[in-house]
C-alpha positions as CSV (number, residue, x, y, z in Angstrom):
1,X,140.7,126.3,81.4
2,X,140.8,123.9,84.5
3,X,137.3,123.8,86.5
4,X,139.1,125.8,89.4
5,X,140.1,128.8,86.5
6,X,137.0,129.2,86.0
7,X,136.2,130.2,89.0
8,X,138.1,133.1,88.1
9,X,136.6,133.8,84.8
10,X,136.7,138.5,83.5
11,X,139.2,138.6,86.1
12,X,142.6,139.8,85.1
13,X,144.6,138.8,87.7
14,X,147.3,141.6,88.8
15,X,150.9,140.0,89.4
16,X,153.0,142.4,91.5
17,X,156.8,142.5,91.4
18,X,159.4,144.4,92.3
19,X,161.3,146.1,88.9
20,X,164.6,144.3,89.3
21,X,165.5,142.1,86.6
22,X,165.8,139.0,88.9
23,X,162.4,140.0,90.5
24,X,160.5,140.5,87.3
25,X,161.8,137.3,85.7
26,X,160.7,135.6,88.7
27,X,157.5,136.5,88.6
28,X,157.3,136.0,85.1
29,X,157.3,132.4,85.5
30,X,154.5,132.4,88.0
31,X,152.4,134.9,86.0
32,X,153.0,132.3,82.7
33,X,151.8,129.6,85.0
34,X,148.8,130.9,86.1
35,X,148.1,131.8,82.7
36,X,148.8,128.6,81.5
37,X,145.6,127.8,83.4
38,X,143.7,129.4,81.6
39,X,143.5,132.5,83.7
40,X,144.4,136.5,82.0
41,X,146.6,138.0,83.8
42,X,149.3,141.2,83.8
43,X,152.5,141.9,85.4
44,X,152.3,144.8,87.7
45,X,155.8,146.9,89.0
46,X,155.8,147.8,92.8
47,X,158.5,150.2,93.9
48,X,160.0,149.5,97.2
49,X,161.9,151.5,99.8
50,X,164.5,149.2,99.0
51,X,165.1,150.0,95.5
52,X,166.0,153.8,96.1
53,X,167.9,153.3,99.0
54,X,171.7,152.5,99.1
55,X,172.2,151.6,103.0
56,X,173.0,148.2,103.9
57,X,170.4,146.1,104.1
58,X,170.4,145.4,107.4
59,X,170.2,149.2,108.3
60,X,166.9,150.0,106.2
61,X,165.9,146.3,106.9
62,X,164.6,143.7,104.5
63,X,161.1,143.5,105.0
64,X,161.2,147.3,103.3
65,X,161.8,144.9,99.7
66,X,158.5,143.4,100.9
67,X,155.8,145.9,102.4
68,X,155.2,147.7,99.2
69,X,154.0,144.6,97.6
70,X,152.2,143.4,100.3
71,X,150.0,147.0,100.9
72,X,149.7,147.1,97.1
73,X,147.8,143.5,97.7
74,X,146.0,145.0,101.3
75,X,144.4,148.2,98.6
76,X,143.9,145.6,95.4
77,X,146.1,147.4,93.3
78,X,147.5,143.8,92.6
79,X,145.8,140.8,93.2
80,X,149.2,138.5,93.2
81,X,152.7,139.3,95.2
82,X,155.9,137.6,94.0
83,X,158.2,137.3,96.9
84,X,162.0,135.8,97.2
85,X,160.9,134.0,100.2
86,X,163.7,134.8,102.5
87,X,163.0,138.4,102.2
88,X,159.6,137.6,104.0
89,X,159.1,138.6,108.0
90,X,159.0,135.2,109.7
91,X,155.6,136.7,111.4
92,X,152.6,135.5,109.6
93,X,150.6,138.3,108.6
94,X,146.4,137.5,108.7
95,X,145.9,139.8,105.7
96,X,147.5,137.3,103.5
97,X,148.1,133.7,102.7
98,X,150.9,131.9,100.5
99,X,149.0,130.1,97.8
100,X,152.1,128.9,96.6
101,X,155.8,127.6,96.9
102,X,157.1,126.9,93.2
103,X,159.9,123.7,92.8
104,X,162.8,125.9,94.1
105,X,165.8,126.6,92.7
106,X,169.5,125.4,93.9
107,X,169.4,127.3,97.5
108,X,173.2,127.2,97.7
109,X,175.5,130.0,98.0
110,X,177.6,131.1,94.5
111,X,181.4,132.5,94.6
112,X,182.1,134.6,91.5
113,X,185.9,135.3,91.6
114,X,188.6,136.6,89.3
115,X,190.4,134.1,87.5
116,X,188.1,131.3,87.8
117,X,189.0,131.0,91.5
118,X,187.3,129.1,94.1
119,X,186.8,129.7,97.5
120,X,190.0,128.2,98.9
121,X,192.1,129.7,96.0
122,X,191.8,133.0,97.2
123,X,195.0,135.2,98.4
124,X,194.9,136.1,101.7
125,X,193.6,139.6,101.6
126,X,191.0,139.1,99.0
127,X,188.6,141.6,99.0
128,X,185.5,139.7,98.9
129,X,182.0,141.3,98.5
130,X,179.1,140.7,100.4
131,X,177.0,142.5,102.8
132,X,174.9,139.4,104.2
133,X,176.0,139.0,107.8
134,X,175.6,135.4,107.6
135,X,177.8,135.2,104.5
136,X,179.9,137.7,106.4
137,X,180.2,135.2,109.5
138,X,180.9,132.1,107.8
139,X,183.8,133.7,105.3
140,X,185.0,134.9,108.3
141,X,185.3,131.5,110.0
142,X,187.0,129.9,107.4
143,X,190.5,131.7,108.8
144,X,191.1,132.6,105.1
145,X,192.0,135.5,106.1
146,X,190.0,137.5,103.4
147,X,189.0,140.8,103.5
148,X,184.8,140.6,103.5
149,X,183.7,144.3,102.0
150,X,180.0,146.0,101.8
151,X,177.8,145.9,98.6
152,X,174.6,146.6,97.9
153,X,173.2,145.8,94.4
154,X,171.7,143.7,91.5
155,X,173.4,140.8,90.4
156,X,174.6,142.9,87.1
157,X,176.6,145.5,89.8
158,X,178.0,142.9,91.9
159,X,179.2,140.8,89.6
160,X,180.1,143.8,88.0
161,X,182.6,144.5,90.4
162,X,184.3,141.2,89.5
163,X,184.5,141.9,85.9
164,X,186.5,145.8,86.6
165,X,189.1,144.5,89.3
166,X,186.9,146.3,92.0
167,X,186.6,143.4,93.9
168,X,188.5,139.9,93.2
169,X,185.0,137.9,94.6
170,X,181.5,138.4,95.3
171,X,179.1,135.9,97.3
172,X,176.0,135.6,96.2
173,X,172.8,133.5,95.7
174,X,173.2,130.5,93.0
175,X,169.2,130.6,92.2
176,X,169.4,134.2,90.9
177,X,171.8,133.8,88.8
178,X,170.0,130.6,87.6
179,X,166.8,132.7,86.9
180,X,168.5,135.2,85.2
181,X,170.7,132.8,82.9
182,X,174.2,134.4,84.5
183,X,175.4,130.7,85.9
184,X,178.4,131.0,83.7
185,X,179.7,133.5,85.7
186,X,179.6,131.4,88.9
187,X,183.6,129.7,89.7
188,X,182.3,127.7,92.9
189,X,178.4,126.5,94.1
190,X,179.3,127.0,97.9
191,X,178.4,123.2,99.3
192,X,176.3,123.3,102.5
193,X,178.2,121.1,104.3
194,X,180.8,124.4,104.7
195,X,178.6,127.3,103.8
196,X,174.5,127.4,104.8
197,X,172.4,129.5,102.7
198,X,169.8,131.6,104.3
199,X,166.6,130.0,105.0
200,X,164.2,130.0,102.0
201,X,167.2,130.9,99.8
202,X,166.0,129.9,96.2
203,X,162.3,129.7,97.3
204,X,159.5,131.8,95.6
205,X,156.3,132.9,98.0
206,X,153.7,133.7,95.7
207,X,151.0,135.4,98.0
208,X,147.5,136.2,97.6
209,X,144.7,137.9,100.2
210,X,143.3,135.5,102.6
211,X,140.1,136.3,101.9
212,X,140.3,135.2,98.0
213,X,139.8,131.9,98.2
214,X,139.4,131.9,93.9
215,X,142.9,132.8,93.2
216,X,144.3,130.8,96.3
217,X,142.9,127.5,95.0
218,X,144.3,128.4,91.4
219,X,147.8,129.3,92.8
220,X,147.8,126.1,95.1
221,X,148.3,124.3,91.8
222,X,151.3,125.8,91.4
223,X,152.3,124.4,94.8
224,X,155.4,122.1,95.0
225,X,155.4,119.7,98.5
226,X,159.2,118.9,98.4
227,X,159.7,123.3,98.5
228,X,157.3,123.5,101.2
229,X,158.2,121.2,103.4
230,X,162.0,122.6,103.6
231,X,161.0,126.1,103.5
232,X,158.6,125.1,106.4
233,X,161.2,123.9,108.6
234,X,163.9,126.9,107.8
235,X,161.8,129.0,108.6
236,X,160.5,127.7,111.9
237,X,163.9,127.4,112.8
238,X,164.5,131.0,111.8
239,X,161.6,132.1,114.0
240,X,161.7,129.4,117.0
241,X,165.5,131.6,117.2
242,X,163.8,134.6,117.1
243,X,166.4,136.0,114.2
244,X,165.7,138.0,111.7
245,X,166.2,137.9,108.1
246,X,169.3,139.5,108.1
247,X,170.7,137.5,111.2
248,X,173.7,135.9,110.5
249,X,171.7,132.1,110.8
250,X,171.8,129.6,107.9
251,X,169.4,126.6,107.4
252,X,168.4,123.6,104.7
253,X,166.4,121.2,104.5
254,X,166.5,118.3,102.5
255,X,164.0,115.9,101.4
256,X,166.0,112.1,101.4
257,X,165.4,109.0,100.9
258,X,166.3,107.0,104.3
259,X,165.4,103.1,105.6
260,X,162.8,102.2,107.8
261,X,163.1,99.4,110.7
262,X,161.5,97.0,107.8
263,X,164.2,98.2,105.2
264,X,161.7,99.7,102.9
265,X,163.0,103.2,101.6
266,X,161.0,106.1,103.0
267,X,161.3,110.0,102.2
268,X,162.0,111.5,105.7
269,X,163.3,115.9,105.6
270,X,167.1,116.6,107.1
271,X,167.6,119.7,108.7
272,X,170.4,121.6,109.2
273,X,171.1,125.2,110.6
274,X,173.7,126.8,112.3
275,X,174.4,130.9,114.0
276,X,177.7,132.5,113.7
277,X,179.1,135.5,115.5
278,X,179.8,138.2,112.2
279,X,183.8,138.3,113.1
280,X,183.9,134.8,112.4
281,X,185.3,133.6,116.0
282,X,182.4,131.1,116.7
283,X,179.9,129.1,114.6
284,X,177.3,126.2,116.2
285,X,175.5,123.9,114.5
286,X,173.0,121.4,114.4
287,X,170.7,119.2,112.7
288,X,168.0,116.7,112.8
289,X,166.1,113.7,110.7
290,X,162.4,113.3,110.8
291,X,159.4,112.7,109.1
292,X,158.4,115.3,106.2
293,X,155.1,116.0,107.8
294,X,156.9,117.4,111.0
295,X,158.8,119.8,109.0
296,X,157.8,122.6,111.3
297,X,158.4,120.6,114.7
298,X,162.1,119.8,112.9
299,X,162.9,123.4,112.3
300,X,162.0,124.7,115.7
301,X,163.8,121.2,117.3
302,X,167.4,122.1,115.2
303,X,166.9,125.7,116.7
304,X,166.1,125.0,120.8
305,X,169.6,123.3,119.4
306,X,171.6,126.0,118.6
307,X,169.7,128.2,121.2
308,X,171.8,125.0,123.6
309,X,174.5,125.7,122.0
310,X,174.7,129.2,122.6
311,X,173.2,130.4,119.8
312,X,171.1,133.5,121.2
313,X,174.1,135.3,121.8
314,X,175.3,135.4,118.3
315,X,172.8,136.2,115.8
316,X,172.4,140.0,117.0
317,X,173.5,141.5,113.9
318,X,176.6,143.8,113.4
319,X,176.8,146.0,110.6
320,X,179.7,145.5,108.4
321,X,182.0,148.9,108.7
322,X,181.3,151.2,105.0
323,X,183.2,152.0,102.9
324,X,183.1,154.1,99.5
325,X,182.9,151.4,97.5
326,X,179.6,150.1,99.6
327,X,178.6,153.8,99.4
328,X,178.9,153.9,95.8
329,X,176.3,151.5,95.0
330,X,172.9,152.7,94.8
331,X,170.8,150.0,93.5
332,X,169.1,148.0,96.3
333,X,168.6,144.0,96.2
334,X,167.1,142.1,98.9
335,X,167.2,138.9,97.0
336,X,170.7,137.9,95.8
């Protein structure tokens, strides 16, 4: 036990998750860390709104995956939340503090397609399944001419869909299927430079009360710099735009290795976002290089940007027209 653990000492710390595979494999790893440092712990399901609800996500909205585990912290019935990070409200709430932002997984965006397919292989008329307005926006730019449908679901269903002809393509996030050993599935990682993820994408907030300082200084070991620095700056960016999570904005942030006026390599965090209209007929974008430690002043800089640009008129969100197939899906996933 490390000298911070046993601070901790009879306490069995509570981790909270949702009951989704992806969600309780996640928090898996983060209850194994902690008890890795010598700390008990137990892994605690949280329904959400979100889970027994099949309208679109941006209908119900995402923070509903979210509050349950965050009010089950507020009355300690768990003592450790588990969140995908981009489901998170940009808004800080004082209750609670993130202890932690685990190494993060791939952020990009996955295609799953029929035939082995990629992106650019698809017929026009393609039905392709996703119900992310920013995925929605950005296929739609593309001029592929595919035809974007609605779906709610967990990995399994969407990909699902795929697998029975349904649908001949589904977007979703790379780092879930990485968690939940499905990347054989995946026929094209979506590259940046063409397709943004959402901010945070791939990032784990693991999320303690403010006022237990124990457990914070125990999860901050399980802190990675590199994840919070680019989180840091997506996020600001999300919020200097004053989007929410289910505006059609994306955003990344890289950590690389640049040249100073002396030629020495330095580490210095790129930035790059951009806001789509949802029918695809415009998309701006912008970006910045600065120092790592100004990851927040980066994000917020790449959004006054795009705000230039014309950005505040197209990240109100429209939602994508039903249909039964949407309708027929019932199990909610704010973090694929």
């Amino acid at each position: 036990m490390t000298a911070t653990a046993a601070a901790l000492d009879k306490r069995v710390i509570r981790v909270g998750t949702r009951g989704s595979l992806l969600a309780t494999t996640q928090a898996e790893t983060v209850r194994a860390a902690i008890t890795a440092a010598g700390v008990e712990t137990e892994l605690v399901v949280v329904a959400t709104a979100g889970d027994k609800s099949a309208a679109p996500v941006q209908q119900i909205g995402v923070g509903v995956f979210t509050a349950a585990l965050r009010e089950a912290l507020a009355d300690n019935t768990i003592d450790v939340a588990v969140h995908s990070y981009k489901d998170l409200p940009t808004a800080q709430d004082p209750r609670f503090t993130v202890a932690a932002i685990p190494a993060r997984e791939d952020p990009r965006d996955a295609l799953v397609a029929r035939d082995g397919l990629v992106l650019g292989a698809l017929p026009p008329g393609a039905t392709v399944g996703t119900s992310a307005p920013r995925r929605i926006a950005q296929l739609r730019a593309l001029g592929l001419g595919l035809d974007v449908q609605p779906l709610r679901g967990n990995l399994d269903t969407r990909i699902g869909k795929v697998a029975s002809g349904e649908l001949d393509a589904v977007v979703v996030a790379r780092a879930g299927l990485a968690r939940i050993d499905r990347l054989d599935v995946v026929t094209e990682a979506l590259e940046p430079v063409q397709f943004l993820p959402a901010p945070a994408q791939g990032a784990l907030a693991v999320e303690c009360r403010s006022d237990d300082a124990d457990l914070a200084a125990v999860l901050a070991e399980l802190d990675d710099a590199t994840a919070r620095a680019a989180v840091t700056a997506e996020r600001a960016l999300l919020a200097e735009l004053e989007a929410g999570c289910t505006a059609p904005v994306g955003a990344i942030a890289e950590v690389v290795d640049s040249l100073d006026d002396d030629g020495r390599v330095i580490e210095e965090l790129s930035v790059r976002g951009c806001a789509a209209a949802v029918d695809g007929s415009d998309v701006v974008r912008a970006s910045a290089v600065g120092a790592v430690a100004d990851a927040e002043a980066l994000g917020r800089s790449v959004a006054r940007e795009l705000l230039d640009l014309g950005a505040r008129d197209l990240v109100e969100v429209t939602e994508p027209a039903s249909s039964p197939t949407a309708a027929s899906t019932t199990t909610g996933s704010g973090n694929a």
